[in-house]
C-alpha positions in Angstrom: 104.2 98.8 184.7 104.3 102.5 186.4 103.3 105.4 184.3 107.2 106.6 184.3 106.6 109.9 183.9 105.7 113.6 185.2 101.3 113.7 185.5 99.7 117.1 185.6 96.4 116.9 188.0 93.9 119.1 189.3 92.3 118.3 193.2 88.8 120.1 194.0 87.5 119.3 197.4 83.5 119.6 197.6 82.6 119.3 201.0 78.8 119.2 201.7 78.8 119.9 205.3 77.3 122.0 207.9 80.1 121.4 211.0 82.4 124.4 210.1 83.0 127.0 207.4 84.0 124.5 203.8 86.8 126.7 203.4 88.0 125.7 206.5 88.1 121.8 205.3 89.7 122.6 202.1 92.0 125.0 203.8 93.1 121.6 205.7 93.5 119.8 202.3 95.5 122.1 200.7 98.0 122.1 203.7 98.2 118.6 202.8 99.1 119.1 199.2 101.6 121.8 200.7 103.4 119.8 202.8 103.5 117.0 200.0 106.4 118.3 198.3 104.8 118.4 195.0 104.8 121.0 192.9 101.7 123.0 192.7 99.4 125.8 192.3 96.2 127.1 194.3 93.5 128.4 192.1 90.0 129.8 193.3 88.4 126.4 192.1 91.0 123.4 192.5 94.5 123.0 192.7 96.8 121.9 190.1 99.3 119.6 191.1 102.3 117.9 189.1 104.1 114.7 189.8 104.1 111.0 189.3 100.9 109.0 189.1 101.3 107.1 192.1 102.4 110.7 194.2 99.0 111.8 193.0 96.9 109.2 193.7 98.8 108.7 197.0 97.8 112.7 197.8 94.4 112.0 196.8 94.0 109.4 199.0 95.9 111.1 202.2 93.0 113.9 201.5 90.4 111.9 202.0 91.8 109.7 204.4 92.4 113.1 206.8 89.1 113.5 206.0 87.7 110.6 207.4 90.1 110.9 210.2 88.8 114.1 210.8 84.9 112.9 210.8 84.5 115.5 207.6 80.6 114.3 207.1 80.9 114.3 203.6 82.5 115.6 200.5 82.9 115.4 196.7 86.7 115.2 195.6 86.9 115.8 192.4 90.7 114.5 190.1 91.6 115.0 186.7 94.5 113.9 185.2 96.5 114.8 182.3 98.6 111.9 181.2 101.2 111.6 178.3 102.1 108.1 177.3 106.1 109.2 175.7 106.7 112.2 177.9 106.4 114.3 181.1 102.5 116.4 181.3 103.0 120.3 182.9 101.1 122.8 184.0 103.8 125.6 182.5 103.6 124.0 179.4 99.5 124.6 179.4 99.4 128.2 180.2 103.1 129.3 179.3 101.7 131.6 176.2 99.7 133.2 178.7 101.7 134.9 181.1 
């Protein structure tokens, strides 16, 4: 069975290279999460992404696919995941009592 509901993530792209600038490489993955169509949020250390569990994995994976494609040496990616079992998991929900 799919997890049928909305999954709150976080994506942080490590790369441990020396070929260009690593803002440059994780300037190319978040263009990827842009162009996704999920909704989600740059921050200076990851970026927070909501959606189904198979759109996130599926991101995840086009990520580090580009970055194979794109001979990126190596990198760390890290995911976490915030699931809820009855219901949908946001972001706004988190932080709402904040702004």
């Amino acid at each position: 069975m799919q997890h049928p509901y909305i999954i709150n993530a976080s994506i942080q792209l490590v790369p441990l290279v020396k070929d260009k600038h690593p803002y440059i490489w994780i300037d190319e993955a978040i263009e990827i999460i842009q162009h996704s169509g999920l909704k989600h949020e740059v921050g200076a250390f990851s970026t927070t992404v909501e959606g189904y569990y198979d759109e996130i994995m599926q991101l995840v994976n086009e990520i580090n696919s580009y970055l194979v494609e794109q001979k990126c040496h190596e990198w760390i990616c890290n995911v976490q995941l915030q699931l809820r079992a009855e219901n949908d998991m946001t972001a706004e929900e988190k932080v709402e009592k904040y702004k």
